[in-house]
C-alpha positions as CSV (number, residue, x, y, z in Angstrom):
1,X,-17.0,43.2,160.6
2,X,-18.5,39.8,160.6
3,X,-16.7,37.4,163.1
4,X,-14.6,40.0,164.2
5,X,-14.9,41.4,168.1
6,X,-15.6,45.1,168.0
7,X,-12.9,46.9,169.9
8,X,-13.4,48.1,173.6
9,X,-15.1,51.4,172.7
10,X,-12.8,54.6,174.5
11,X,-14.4,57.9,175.4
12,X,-10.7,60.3,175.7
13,X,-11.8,63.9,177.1
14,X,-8.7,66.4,177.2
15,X,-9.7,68.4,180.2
16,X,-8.0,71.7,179.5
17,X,-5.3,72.9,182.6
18,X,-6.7,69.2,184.9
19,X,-4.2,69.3,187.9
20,X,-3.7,67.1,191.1
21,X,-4.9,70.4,192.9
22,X,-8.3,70.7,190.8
23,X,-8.9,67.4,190.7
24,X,-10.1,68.0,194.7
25,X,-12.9,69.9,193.7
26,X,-14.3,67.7,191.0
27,X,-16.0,65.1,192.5
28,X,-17.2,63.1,189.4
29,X,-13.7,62.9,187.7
30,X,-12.7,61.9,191.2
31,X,-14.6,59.1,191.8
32,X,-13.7,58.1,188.0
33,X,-10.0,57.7,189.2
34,X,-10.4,56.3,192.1
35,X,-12.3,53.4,190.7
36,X,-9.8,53.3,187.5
37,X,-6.2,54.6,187.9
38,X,-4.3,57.7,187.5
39,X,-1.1,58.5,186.2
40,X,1.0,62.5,186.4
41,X,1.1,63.3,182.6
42,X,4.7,64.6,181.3
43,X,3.8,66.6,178.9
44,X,5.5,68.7,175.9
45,X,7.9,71.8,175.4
46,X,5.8,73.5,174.8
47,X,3.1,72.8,177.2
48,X,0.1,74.2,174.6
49,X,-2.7,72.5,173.1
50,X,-1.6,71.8,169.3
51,X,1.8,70.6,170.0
52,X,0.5,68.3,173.5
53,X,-2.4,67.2,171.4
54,X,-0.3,66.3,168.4
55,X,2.2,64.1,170.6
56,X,-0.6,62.4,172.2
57,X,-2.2,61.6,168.9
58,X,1.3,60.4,167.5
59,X,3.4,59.2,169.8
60,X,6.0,61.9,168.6
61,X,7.5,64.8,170.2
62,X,7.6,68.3,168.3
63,X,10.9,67.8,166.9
64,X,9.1,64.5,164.6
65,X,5.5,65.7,164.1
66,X,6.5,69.8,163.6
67,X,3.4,71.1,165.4
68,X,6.0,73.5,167.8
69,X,3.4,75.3,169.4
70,X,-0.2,76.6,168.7
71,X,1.3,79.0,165.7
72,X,4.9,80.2,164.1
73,X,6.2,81.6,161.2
74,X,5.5,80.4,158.4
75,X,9.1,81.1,156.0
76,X,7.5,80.2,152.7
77,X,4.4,82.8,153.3
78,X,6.5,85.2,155.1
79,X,3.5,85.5,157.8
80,X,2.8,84.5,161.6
81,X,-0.2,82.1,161.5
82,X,-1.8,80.9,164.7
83,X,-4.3,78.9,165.0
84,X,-4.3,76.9,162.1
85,X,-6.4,73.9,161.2
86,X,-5.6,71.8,158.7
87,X,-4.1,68.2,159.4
88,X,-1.9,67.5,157.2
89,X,0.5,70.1,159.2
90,X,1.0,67.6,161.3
91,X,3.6,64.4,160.6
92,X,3.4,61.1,161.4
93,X,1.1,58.0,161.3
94,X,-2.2,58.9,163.9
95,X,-3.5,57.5,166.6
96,X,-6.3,56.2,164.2
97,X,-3.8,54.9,161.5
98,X,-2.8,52.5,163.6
99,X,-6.4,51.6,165.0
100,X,-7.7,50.7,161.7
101,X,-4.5,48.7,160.6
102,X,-5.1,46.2,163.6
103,X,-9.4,46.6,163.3
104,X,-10.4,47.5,159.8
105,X,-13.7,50.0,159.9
106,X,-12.6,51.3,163.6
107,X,-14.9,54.5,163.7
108,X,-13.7,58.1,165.1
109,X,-15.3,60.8,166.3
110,X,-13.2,64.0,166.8
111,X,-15.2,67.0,169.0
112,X,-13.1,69.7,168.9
113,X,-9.7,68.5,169.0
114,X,-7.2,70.4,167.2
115,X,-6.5,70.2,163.6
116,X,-9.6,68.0,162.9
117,X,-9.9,69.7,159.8
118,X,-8.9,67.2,156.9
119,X,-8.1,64.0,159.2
120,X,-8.9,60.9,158.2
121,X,-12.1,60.6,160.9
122,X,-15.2,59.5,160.3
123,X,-16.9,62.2,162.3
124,X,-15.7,65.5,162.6
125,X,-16.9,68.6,164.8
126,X,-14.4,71.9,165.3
127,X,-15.4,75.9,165.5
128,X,-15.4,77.3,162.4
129,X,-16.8,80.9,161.7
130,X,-19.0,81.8,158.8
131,X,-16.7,84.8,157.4
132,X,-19.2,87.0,155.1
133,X,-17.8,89.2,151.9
134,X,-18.5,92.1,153.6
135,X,-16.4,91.2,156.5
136,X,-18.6,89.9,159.2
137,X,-17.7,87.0,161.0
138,X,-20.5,84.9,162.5
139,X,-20.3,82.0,164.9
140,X,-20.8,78.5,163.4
141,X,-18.8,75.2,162.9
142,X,-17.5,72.6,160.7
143,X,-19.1,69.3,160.2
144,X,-18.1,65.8,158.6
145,X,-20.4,64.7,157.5
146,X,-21.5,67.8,156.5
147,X,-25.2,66.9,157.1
148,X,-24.0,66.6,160.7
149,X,-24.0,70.6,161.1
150,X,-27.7,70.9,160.5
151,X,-28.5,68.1,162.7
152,X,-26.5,69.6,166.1
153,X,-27.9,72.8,165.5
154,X,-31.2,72.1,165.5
155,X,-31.2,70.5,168.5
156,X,-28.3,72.6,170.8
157,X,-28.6,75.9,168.6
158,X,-25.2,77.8,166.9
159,X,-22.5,76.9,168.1
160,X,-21.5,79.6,170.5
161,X,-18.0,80.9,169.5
162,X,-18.1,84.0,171.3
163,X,-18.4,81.8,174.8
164,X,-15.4,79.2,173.0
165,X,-13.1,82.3,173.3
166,X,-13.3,86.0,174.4
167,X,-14.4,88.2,177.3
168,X,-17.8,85.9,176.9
169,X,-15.8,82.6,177.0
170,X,-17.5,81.0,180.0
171,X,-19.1,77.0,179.8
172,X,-21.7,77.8,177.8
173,X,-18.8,76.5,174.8
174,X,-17.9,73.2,176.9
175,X,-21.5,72.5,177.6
176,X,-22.6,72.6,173.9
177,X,-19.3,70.2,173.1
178,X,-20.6,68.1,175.9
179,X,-24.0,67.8,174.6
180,X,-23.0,67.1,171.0
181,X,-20.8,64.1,172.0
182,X,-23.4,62.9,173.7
183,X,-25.5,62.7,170.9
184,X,-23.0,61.5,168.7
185,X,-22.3,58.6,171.0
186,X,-26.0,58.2,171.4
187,X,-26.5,58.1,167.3
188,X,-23.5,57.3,165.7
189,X,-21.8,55.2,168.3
190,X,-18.1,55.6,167.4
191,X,-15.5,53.2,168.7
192,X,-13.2,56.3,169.2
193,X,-14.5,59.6,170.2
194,X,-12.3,62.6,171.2
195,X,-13.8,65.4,173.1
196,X,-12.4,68.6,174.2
197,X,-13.2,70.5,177.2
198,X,-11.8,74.2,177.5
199,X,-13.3,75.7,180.1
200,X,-10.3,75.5,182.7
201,X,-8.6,77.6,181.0
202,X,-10.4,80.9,181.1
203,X,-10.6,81.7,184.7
204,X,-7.4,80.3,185.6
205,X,-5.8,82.6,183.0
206,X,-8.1,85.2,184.2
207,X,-7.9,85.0,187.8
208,X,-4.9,82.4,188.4
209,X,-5.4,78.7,189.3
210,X,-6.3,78.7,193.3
211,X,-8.7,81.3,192.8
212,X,-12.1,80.8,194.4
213,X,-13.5,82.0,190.9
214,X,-11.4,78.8,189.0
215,X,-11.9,76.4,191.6
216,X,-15.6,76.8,191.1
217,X,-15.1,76.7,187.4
218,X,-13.8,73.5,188.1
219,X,-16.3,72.4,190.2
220,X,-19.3,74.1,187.2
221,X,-17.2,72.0,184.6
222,X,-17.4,68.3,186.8
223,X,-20.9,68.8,187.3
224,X,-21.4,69.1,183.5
225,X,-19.5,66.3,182.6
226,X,-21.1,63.9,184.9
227,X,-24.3,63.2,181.7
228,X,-21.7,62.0,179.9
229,X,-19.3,60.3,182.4
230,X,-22.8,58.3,183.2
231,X,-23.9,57.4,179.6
232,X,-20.3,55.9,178.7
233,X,-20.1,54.1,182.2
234,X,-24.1,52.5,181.0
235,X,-22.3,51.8,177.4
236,X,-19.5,50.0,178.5
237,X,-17.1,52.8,177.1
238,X,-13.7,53.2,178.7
239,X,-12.8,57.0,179.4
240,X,-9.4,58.3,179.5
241,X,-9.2,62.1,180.9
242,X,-6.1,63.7,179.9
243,X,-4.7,67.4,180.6
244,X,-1.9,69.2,178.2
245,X,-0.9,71.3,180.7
246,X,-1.2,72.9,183.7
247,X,-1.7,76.7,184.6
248,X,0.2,78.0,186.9
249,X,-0.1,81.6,188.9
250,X,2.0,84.2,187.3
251,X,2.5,88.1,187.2
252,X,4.6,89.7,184.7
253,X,4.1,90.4,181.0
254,X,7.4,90.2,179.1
255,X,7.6,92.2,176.2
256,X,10.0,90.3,174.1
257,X,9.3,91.8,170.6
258,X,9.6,95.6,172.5
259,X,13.5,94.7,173.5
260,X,14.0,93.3,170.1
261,X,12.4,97.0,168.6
262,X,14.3,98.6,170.5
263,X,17.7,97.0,170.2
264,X,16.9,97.6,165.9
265,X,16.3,94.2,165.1
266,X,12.2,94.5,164.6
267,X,11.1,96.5,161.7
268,X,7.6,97.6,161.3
269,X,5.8,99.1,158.7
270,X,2.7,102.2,158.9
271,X,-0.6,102.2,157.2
272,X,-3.4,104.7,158.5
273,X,-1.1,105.7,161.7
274,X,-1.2,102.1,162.5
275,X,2.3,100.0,163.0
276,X,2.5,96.3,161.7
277,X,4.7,94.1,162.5
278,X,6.9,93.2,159.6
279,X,8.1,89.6,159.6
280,X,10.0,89.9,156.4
281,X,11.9,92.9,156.7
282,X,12.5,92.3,160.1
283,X,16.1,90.6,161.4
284,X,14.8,89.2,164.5
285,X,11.5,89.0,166.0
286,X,9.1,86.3,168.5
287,X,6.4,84.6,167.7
288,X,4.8,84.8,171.6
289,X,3.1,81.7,172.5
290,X,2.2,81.7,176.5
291,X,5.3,80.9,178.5
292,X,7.6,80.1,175.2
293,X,8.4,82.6,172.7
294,X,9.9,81.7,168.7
295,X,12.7,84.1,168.0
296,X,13.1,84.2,164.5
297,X,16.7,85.4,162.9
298,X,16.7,86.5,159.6
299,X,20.5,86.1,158.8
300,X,23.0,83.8,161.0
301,X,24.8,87.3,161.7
302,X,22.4,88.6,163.7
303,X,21.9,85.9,166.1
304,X,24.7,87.1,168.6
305,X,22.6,90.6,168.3
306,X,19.5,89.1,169.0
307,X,21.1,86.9,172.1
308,X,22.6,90.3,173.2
309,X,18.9,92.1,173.0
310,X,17.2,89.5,174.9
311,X,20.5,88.4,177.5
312,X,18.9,89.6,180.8
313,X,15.4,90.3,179.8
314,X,13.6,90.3,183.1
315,X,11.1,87.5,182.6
316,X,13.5,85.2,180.6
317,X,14.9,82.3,182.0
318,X,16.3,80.4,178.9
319,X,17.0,81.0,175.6
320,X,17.5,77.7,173.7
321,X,20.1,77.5,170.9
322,X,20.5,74.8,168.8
323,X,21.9,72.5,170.9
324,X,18.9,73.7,173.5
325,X,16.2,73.0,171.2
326,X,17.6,69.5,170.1
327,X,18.2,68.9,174.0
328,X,14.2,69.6,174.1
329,X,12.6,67.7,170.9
330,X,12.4,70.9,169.7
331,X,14.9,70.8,166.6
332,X,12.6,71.2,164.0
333,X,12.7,73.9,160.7
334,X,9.5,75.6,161.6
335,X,10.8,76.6,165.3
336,X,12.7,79.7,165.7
337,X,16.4,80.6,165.3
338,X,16.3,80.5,169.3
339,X,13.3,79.7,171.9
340,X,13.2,81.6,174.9
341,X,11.3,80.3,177.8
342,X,10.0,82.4,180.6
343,X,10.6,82.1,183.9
344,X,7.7,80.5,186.3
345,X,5.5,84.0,187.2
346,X,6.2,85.1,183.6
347,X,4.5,85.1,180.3
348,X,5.4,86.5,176.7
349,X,3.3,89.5,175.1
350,X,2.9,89.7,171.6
351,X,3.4,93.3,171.5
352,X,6.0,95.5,169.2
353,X,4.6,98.4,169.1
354,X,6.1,100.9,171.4
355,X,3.0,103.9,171.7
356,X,-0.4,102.5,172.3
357,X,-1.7,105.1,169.8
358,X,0.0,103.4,167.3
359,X,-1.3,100.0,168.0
360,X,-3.1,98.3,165.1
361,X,-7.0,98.1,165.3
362,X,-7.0,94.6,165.6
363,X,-5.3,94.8,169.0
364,X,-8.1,95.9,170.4
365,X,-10.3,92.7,169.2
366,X,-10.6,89.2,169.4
367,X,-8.6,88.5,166.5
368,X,-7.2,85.5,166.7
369,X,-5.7,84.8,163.2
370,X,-4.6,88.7,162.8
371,X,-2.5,89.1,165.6
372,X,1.2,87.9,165.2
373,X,1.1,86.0,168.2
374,X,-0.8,85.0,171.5
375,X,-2.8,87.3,173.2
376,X,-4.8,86.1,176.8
377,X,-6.1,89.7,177.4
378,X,-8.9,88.7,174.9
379,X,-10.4,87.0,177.7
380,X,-10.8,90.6,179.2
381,X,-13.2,93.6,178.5
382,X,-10.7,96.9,178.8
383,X,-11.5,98.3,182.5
384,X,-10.2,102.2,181.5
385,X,-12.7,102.6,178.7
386,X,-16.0,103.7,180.5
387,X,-17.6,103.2,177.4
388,X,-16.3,99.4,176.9
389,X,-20.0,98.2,177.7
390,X,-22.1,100.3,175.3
391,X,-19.7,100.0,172.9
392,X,-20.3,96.5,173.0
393,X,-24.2,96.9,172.7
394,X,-23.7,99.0,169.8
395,X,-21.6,96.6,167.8
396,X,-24.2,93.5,168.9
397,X,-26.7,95.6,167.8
398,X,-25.3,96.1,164.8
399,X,-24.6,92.2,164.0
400,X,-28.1,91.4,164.7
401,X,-29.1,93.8,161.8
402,X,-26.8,92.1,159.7
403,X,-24.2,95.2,159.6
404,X,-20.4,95.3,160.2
405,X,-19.1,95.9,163.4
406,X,-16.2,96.3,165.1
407,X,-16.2,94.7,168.9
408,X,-13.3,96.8,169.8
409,X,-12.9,96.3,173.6
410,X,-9.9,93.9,174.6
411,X,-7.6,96.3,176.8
412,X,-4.0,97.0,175.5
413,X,-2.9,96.4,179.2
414,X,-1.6,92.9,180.0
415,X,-0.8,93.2,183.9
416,X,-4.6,91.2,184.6
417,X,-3.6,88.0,183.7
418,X,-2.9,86.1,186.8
419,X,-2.1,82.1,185.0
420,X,-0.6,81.2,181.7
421,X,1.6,77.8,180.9
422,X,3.9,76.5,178.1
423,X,6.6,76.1,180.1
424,X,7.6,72.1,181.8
425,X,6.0,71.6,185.0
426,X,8.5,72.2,187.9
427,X,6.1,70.2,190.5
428,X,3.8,67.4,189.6
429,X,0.6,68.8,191.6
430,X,0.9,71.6,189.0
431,X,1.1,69.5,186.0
432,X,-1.4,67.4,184.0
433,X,-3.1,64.0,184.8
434,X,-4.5,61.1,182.9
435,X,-7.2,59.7,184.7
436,X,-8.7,56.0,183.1
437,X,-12.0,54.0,184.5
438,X,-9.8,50.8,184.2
439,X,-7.9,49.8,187.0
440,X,-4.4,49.4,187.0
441,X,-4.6,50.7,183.1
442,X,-1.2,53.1,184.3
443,X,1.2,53.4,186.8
444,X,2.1,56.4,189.0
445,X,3.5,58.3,185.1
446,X,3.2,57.7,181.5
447,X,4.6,60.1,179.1
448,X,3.1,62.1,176.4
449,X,4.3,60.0,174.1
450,X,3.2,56.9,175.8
451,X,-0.6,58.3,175.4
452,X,-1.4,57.1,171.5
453,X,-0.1,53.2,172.7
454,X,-1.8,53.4,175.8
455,X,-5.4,54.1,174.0
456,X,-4.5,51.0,171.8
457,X,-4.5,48.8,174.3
458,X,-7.5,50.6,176.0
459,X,-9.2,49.6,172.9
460,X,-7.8,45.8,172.3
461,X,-5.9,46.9,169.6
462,X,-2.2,45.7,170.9
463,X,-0.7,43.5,173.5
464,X,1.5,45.7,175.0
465,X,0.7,48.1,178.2
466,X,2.8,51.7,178.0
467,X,1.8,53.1,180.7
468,X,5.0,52.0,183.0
469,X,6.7,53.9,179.6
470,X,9.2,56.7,179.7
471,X,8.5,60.4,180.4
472,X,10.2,63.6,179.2
């Protein structure tokens, strides 16, 4: 780029569940806004990670970019896929699209964000499992370039999946995404990088948010951030820290696709005295997502049925029709028929099944691609098996010999989990934050949509400042 400046380089964490309230207990994030600025983030219905970090990276809502949540149903396949990872599901021009049409060469490094799979980044790092023939699964990532995988773990080990999500997940994960961004700033020196920070959001959906177990977990996460936070301040790299969402404290399961069973809309179907959900067969049924649930209708016949089955569901607070969804960006073809939304202390189950002893095996595993919707009581070991802890032994001793195993030990019971989100924010010290090292870089709000514009000028890249922009 000979006789060209190089663009301010920009270091954008997305620090899972951030809030006003947990910002008190971490000091180095702290002292990062208070020298910079900070803005109250609005954020995206739904308030989940694919379709916040979509918007962010577009400047599009869900309705424009189709990422409407972190999974749905998929019409062509006739299947409920969460969790998926290819780019190219989501529309519209990216963040670095637009960088490299002002600064041709601009360099990205994606850690972790969503979909990195496919993008058009230079340097790519996202969990990816090695799945053997004979069904193991083993933890391990993706790499562009691929020479890349080798390189970070040789020097911070395997990437640790079963501490990225799980009864293990703890900050183990974050610490080994921490350490590889460092190095990759340190070697490859990328004018974007995008690193992504989960920890937040075990413990508060364990335990709930003011929970002396997540406000520590706050505290353990700050404390390992500060390497980094030092090294870009030494660099000269401007860091953004962004939330998606917040968690907030809730205490009731809703079990949306149970009502919808029950009313005769949900079929399933029986293999080995097991029940599966049938998607195809099925006239109406929810993809479960946190706090906002997809309610698919097979024929427009059935949707006053389906209404009807779900019309004063305890837990519910909205169901949003067409004119509902379009009122909330959310008029796209891959979103449900309808959308219901739970209330604030409420959160949507996955389950249809209506006997436990007829639950599908993978119910009781981490299975996060198997299961037809969202499930946070993977985060727990089952407290009524007395067993749960040897059987666990057994099926790590097994995976050390290089055997298949079954870790069967997430709890069919959902009444533990104390924080979930998805839903919009109803106070501001409960929703997310974007925190900046420049001063004055936003006012008291920017929107979601204001976040992609608001890294261009970070960088040099434009001439105009979003960040007094609007907000859903």
């Amino acid at each position: 780029m000979t006789g060209r400046v190089r663009p301010t380089p920009l270091l954008v964490l997305d620090v899972v569940g951030l809030t006003p309230r947990l910002l008190d207990h971490m000091p180095h994030l702290k002292s990062l806004a208070a020298a910079g600025s900070q803005a109250h983030l609005g954020t995206v219905l739904p308030a989940v990670t694919c379709a916040a970090q979509s918007t962010f990276l577009t400047g599009t809502l869900p309705a424009e970019h189709g990422i409407v949540g972190n999974g749905w149903y998929f019409r062509e396949l006739g299947d409920v896929l969460l969790w998926r990872q290819h780019n190219g599901l989501v529309a519209g021009d990216k963040l670095w699209d637009a960088a490299r049409r002002a600064h041709p060469g601009y360099t990205v490094a994606n850690i972790c964000w969503w979909y990195a799979m496919g993008a058009d980044t230079d340097i790519t790092v996202t969990p990816r499992p090695v799945y053997y023939a004979d069904g193991r699964k083993e933890p391990d990532c993706y790499t562009r370039p691929p020479a890349l995988h080798d390189e970070l773990t040789e020097k911070f080990g395997t990437f640790p999946l079963f501490r990225f999500w799980g009864p293990g997940a703890d900050l183990v994960s974050s610490q080994w995404i921490i350490d590889a961004t460092r190095h990759i700033l340190r070697t490859r020196q990328p004018d974007l990088a995008l690193c992504y920070l989960p920890h937040l959001d075990y413990d508060l959906q364990r335990y709930g948010p003011d929970d002396p177990r997540s406000l520590q977990a706050a505290a353990d996460l700050d404390a390992a951030m500060a390497p980094l936070l030092d090294e870009a301040r030494a660099e000269g790299r401007t860091v953004v820290a962004l939330s998606e969402y917040g968690i907030t404290r809730v205490s009731r399961p809703v079990d949306i696709n149970r009502a919808l069973r029950r009313a005769g809309l949900l079929e399933v179907h029986t293999q080995d005295g097991m029940e599966y959900l049938d998607p195809m067969a099925s006239r109406a049924f929810a993809v479960a997502d946190h706090q906002i649930a997809h309610v698919y209708v097979r024929r427009p016949e059935d949707l006053a049925a389906t209404r009807a089955a779900l019309d004063g569901l305890p837990g519910i607070e909205q169901l949003l029709d067409d004119e509902g969804k379009k009122a909330q960006h959310l008029d796209h073809p891959r979103s449900g028929e309808l959308v219901a939304v739970a209330e604030s202390d409420a959160w949507f189950t996955y389950y249809y099944w209506l006997d436990d002893a007829r639950a599908p095996d993978f119910a009781q595993l981490v299975e996060i691609h198997r299961k037809p919707g969202y499930d946070p009581v993977e985060l727990f070991m089952d407290p009524l098996d007395p067993y749960v802890k040897v059987k666990a032994a057994t099926a790590l001793a097994r995976k050390k010999l290089g055997l298949r195993y079954r870790m069967a030990v997430v709890p069919l019971d959902p009444t533990p989990i104390r924080g979930s989100h998805g839903r919009l924010p109803t106070s501001d010290e409960d929703g997310p934050l974007l925190l900046c090292s420049t001063s004055r870089a936003v006012g008291d709000r920017i929107a979601a949509t204001d976040v992609k514009a608001l890294l261009l000028h970070l960088a040099g890249l434009d001439t105009d400042n979003p960040s007094e922009g609007r907000h859903p």
